[in-house]
C-alpha positions in Angstrom: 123.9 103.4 92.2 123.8 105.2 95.7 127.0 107.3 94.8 125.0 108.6 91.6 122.2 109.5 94.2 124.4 111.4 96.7 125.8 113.1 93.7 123.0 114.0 91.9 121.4 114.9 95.1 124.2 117.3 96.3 124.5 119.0 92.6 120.7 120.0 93.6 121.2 121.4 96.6 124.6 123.1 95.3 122.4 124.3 92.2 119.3 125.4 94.6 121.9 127.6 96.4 122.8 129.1 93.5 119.3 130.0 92.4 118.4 131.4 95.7 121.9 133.5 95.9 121.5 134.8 92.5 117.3 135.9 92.8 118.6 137.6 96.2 118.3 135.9 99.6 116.7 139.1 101.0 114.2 139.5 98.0 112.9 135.6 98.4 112.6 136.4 102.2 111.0 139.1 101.5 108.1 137.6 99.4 107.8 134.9 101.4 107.3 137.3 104.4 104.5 138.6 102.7 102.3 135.3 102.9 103.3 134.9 106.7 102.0 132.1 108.9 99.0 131.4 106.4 101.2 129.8 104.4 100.8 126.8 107.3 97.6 126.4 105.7 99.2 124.4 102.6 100.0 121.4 105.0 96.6 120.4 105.6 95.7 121.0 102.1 97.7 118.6 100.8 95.7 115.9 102.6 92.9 116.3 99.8 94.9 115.1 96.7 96.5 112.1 98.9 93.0 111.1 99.7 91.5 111.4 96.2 95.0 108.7 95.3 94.2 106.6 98.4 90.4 106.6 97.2 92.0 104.9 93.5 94.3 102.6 95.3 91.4 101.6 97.6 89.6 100.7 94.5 92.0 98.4 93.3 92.5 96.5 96.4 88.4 96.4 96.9 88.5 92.7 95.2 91.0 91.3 97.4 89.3 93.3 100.3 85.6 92.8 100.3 85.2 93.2 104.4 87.3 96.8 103.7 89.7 96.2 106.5 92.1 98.4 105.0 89.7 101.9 105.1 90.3 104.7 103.2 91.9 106.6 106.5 94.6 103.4 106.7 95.2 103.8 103.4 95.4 107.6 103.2 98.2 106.9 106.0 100.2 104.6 104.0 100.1 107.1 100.9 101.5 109.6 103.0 104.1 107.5 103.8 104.9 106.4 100.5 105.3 109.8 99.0 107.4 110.5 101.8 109.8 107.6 101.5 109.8 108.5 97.6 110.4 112.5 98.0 112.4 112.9 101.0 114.7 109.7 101.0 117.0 108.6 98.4 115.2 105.7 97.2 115.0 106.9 93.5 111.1 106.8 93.8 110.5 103.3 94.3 111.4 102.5 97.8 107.9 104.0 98.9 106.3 101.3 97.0 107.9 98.9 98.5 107.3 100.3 101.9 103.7 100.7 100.9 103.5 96.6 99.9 104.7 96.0 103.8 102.4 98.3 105.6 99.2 97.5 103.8 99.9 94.2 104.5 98.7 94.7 108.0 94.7 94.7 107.1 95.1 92.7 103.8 97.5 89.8 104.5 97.7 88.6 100.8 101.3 90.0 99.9 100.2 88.8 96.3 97.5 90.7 96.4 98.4 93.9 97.9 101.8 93.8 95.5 99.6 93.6 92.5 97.3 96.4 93.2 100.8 98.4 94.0 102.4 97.7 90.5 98.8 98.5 88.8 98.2 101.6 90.6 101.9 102.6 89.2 100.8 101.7 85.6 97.5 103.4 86.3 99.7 106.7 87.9 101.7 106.6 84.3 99.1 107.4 82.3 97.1 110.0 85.1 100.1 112.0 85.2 100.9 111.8 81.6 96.8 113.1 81.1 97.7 115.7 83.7 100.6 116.8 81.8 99.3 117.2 78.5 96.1 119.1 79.8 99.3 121.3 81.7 101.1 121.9 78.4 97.3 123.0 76.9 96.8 125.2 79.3 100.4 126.9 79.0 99.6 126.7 75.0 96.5 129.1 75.9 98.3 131.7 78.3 101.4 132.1 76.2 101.5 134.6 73.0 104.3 133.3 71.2 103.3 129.1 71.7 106.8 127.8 70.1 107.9 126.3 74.2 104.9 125.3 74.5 104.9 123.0 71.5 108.0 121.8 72.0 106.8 120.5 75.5 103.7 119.1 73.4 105.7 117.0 71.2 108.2 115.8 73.8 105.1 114.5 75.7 103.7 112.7 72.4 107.0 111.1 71.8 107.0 109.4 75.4 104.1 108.2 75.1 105.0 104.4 74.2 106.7 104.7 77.6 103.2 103.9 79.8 101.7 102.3 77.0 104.5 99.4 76.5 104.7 99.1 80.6 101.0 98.5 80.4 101.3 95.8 77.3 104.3 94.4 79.3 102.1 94.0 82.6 99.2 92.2 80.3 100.7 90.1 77.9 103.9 89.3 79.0 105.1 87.7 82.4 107.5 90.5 83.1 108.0 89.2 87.3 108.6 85.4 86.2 111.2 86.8 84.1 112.9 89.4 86.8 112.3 85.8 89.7 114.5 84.3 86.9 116.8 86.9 86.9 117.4 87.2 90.0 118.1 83.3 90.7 120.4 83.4 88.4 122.4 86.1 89.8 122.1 85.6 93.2 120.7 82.0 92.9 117.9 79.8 93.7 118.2 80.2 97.6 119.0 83.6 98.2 116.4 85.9 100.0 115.9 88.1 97.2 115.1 85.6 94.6 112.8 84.2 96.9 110.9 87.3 98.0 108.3 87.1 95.0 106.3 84.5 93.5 107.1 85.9 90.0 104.5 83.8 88.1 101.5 84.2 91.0 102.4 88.2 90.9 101.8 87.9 86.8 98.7 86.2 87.3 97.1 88.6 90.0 98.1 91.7 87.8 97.2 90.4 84.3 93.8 89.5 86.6 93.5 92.8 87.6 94.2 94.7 84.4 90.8 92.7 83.2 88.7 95.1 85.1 88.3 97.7 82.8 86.0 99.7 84.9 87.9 99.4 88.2 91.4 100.7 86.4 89.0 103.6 84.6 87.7 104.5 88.4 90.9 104.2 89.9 92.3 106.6 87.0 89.9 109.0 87.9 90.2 109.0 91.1 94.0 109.5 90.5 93.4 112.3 88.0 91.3 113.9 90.7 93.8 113.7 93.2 96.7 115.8 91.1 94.0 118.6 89.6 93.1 119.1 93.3 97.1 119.5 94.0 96.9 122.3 91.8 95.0 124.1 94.6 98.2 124.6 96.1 99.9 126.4 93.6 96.9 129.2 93.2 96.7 129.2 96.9 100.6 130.1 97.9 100.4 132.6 94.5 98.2 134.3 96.2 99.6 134.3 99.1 102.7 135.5 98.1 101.1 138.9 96.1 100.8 137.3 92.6 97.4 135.6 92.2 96.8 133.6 88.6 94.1 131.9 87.0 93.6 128.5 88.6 94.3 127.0 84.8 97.8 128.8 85.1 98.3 127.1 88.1 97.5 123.9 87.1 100.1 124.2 84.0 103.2 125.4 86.9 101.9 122.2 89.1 101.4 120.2 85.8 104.4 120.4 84.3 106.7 120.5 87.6 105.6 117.2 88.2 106.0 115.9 85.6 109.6 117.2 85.1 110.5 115.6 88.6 109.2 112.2 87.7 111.4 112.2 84.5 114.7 113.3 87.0 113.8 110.4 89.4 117.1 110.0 90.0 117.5 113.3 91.9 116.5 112.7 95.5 113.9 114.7 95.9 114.1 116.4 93.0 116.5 119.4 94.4 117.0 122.0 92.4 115.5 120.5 89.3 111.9 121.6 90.8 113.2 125.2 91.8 114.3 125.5 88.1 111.6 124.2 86.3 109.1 126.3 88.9 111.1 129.5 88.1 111.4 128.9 83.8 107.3 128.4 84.2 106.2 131.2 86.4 108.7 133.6 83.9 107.1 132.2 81.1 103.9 133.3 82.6 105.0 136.3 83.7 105.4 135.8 87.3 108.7 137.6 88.9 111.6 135.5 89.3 111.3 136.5 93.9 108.1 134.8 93.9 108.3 132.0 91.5 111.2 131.0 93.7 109.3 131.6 96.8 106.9 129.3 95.5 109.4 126.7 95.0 110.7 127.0 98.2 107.0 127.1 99.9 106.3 124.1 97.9 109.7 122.3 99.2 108.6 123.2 103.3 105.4 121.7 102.7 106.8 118.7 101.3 109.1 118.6 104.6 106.5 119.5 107.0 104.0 117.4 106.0 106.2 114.4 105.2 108.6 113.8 108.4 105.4 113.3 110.8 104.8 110.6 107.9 108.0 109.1 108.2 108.2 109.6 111.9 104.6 107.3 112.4 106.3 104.8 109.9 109.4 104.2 111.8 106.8 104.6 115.3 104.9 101.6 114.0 108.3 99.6 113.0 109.9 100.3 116.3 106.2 99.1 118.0 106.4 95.8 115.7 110.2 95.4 116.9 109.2 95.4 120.3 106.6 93.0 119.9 108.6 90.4 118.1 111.3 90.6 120.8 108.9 89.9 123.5 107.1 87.1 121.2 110.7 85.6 120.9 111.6 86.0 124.4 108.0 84.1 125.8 109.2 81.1 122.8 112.3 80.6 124.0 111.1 81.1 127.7 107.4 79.8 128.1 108.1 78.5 131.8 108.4 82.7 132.9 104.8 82.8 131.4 103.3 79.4 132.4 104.3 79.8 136.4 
């Protein structure tokens, strides 16, 4: 599986190359000249949609949290985190997850807990991007002339949508972690570390528990459906940076629809290339020039850099912190007379 990564990741980057060799390296530079250093600005931006998710994850864990130890700053933290494991490592999209299980675990110690408000908020992310994405292909319906793309999209989205709709059925009614601990002690056997690691039928319980609230997983859908229109912002704001301003609804169809392209090639770290494509098909179809659709891409992939290696850098600053500490706890238990005389 992690030769298939590395390969799919390095066709990416060979087919990015291509893109930006073929639209002209000076002719990208050039637009992206044109938005200069306020294009910086798109760094902090991107703090608004990860705190309108953090808000619906926040809601999720507000059962299992009542004395809201883990704030909606902590939180906001850990989601930057996560969507930096998942975007800039090859993890295929679900290693931040599990990195997000670990670190919440600092202010809520239940791991049962914290795991099944993690695999909900996935379910719940399912159908908010699949909402997202339909309202993306109705908005590229309304600015295109000649709708036949645009329909095609439509009906491509229709036909997966079973896909959220059985993962939810499967998290309610049937006890899909008992059945993946039974898996894996069977593979690995009963004593191994990875069989071990979850309590299959406790995580079924908590979740199916969980998916009873019908009003916290509408808020926390919300919330999440919030957090990708207000993504959209920057899309309109790098357009306009870079000389091409659109409608904020054309906008949300490029942002729309690239996501939702990237999450169906998960298996592409980081989506290379396939974002730059799918960017550049949506902002011809829209009638943006091929220079700056590409810009855009490529403004788009910087942010994701810049604003997710501090993320990944306070991650691995916290690890190294909790390394230290157990060495020194280890060293004091094996040596308590040092600390006694």
């Amino acid at each position: 599986m992690k030769h298939i990564v590395y390969l799919t990741g390095l066709i990416g980057l060979l087919a990015l190359t291509a893109l930006v060799v073929h639209q002209g390296v000076g002719d990208v530079a050039h637009v992206m000249a044109q938005g200069g250093w306020l294009l910086l600005l798109l760094v902090p931006l991107h703090a608004l949609p990860l705190m309108l998710d953090a808000q619906g994850w926040r809601t999720l864990l507000a059962p299992v949290d009542p004395a809201g130890r883990a704030s909606l700053g902590f939180l906001w933290w850990v989601a930057t985190v996560r969507e930096a494991v998942n975007r800039l490592l090859p993890t295929v999209s679900v290693g931040g997850e599990l990195v997000g299980i670990r670190l919440a675990r600092l202010r809520v110690p239940d791991a049962g807990a914290v795991a099944a408000s993690i695999v909900v908020e996935v379910m719940v992310t399912l159908f908010a991007q699949y909402l997202f994405s339909a309202l993306g292909v109705l908005m590229l319906l309304a600015a295109l002339q000649d709708g036949g793309h645009g329909w095609v999209v439509l009906a491509g989205l229709l036909l997966s949508l079973p896909v959220p709709v059985l993962f939810a059925l499967s998290l309610r009614y049937s006890a899909l972690f008992e059945r993946l601990e039974g898996a894996a002690k069977r593979l690995f056997g009963a004593d191994h570390r990875i069989a071990a690691m979850v309590d299959g039928a406790r995580l079924d319980a908590r979740i199916r528990e969980l998916n009873q609230r019908h009003g916290t997983l509408l808020k926390a859908l919300g919330w999440q459906f919030a957090g990708l229109v207000a993504g959209t912002l920057e899309v309109w704001f790098a357009l306009m940076l870079l000389g091409h301003p659109v409608p904020f609804w054309q906008a949300l169809a490029i942002e729309a629809l690239t996501q939702a392209v990237r999450h169906i090639a998960f298996f592409v770290p980081a989506g290379l290339g396939v974002q730059e494509a799918v960017v550049l098909l949506l902002g011809q179809m829209l009638g943006v020039s091929p220079q700056v659709s590409l810009s855009l891409a490529l403004v788009k992939r910087a942010r994701e850099v810049l604003f997710g290696v501090p993320a990944l850098l306070s991650w691995q600053w916290l690890e190294l912190r909790h390394w230290r500490h157990g060495n020194k706890q280890r060293h004091a238990d094996r040596n308590p007379t040092e600390h006694t005389s």
